[in-house]
C-alpha positions as CSV (number, residue, x, y, z in Angstrom):
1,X,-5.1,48.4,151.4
2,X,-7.2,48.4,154.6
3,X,-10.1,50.4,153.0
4,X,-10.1,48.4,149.9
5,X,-10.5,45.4,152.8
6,X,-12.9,46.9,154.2
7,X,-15.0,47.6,151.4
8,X,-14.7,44.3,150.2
9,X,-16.2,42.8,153.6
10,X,-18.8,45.6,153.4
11,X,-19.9,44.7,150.1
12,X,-20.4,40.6,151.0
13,X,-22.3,41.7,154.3
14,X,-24.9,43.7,151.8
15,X,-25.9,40.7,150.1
16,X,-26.6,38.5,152.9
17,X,-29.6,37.7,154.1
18,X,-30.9,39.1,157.8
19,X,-31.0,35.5,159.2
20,X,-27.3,34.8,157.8
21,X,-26.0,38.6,159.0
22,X,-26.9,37.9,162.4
23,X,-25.1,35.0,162.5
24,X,-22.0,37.3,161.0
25,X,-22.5,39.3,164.0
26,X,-21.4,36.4,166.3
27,X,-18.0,35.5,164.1
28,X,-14.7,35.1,166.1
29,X,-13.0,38.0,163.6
30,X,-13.7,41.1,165.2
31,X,-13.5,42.9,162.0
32,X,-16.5,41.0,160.3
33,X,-18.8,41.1,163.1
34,X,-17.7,44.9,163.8
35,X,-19.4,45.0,160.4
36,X,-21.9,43.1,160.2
37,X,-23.5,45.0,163.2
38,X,-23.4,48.0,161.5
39,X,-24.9,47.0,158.5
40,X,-27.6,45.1,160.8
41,X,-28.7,48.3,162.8
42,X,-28.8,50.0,159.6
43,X,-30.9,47.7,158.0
44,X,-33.5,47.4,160.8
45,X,-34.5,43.9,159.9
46,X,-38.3,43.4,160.6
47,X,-39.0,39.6,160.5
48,X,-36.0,37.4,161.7
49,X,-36.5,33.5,162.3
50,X,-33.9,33.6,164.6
51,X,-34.4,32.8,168.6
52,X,-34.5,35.1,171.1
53,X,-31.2,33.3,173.0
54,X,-28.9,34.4,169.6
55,X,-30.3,37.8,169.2
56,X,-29.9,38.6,173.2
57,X,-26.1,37.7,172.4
58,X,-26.3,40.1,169.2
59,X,-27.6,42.6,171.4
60,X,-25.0,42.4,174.0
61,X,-22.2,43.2,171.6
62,X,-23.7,46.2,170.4
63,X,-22.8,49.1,171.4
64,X,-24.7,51.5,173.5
65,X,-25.9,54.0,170.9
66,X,-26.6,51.1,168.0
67,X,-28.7,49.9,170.6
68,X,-30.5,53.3,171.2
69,X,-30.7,53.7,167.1
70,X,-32.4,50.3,167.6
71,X,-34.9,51.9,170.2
72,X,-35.5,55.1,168.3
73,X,-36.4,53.6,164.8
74,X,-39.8,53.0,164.4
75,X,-39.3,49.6,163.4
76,X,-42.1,47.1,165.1
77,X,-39.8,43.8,165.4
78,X,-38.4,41.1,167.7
79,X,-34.8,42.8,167.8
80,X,-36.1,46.4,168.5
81,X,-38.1,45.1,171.1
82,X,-34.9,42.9,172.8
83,X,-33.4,45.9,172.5
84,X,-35.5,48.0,174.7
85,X,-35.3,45.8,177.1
86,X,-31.7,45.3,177.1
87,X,-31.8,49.3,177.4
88,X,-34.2,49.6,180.3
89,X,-31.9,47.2,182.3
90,X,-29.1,49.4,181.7
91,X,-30.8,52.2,182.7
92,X,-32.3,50.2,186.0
93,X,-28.4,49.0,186.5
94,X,-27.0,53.0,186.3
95,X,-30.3,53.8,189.1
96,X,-28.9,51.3,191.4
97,X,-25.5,52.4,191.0
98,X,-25.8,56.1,191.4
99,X,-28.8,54.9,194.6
100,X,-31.2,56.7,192.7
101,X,-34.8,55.4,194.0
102,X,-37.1,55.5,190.9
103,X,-40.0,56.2,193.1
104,X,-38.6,59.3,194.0
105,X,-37.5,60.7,190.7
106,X,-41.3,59.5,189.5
107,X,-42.7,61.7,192.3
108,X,-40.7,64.6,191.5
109,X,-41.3,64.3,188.3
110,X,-45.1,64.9,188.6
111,X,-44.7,67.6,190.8
């Protein structure tokens, strides 16, 4: 019963546009929007008329590696780009955390 539920949902969130599945992502049913962010990061969508403000917050509820799928496709749009920023302040927030200076790893690097 849960499959056929699930399959149902999937098959609605395939028709919608990009504009109208981004707004899916920010529904109150976990389910849906669970969903509906999968089926964004799969599509890659390259022109949205969305603002940034909504797709930051579509951003933040993905998960780590949909965001680095994001990063990785070679997809030239305003949500890929979000999304490496959204990655490089993780990645400045684990630096900070673990007192890595990323001078030093630079340096070393090149050495």
């Amino acid at each position: 019963m849960f499959n056929k539920t699930i399959l149902m949902l999937k098959n609605k969130l395939m028709i919608l546009s990009d504009n109208d599945l981004v707004y899916k992502c920010l529904d109150s049913n976990y389910l849906i929007s669970s969903l509906a962010r999968e089926e964004l990061v799969r599509r890659h969508p390259i022109s949205l008329d969305i603002e940034d403000t909504i797709l930051i917050s579509v951003i933040d509820k993905l998960s780590i590696e949909q965001i680095y799928e994001l990063v990785t496709s070679n997809v030239d749009s305003k949500l890929s780009s979000l999304a490496i920023l959204k990655l490089k302040k993780i990645f400045d927030y684990y630096d900070k955390v673990n007192g890595i200076d990323s001078q030093k790893d630079k340096i070393y690097l090149l050495k």
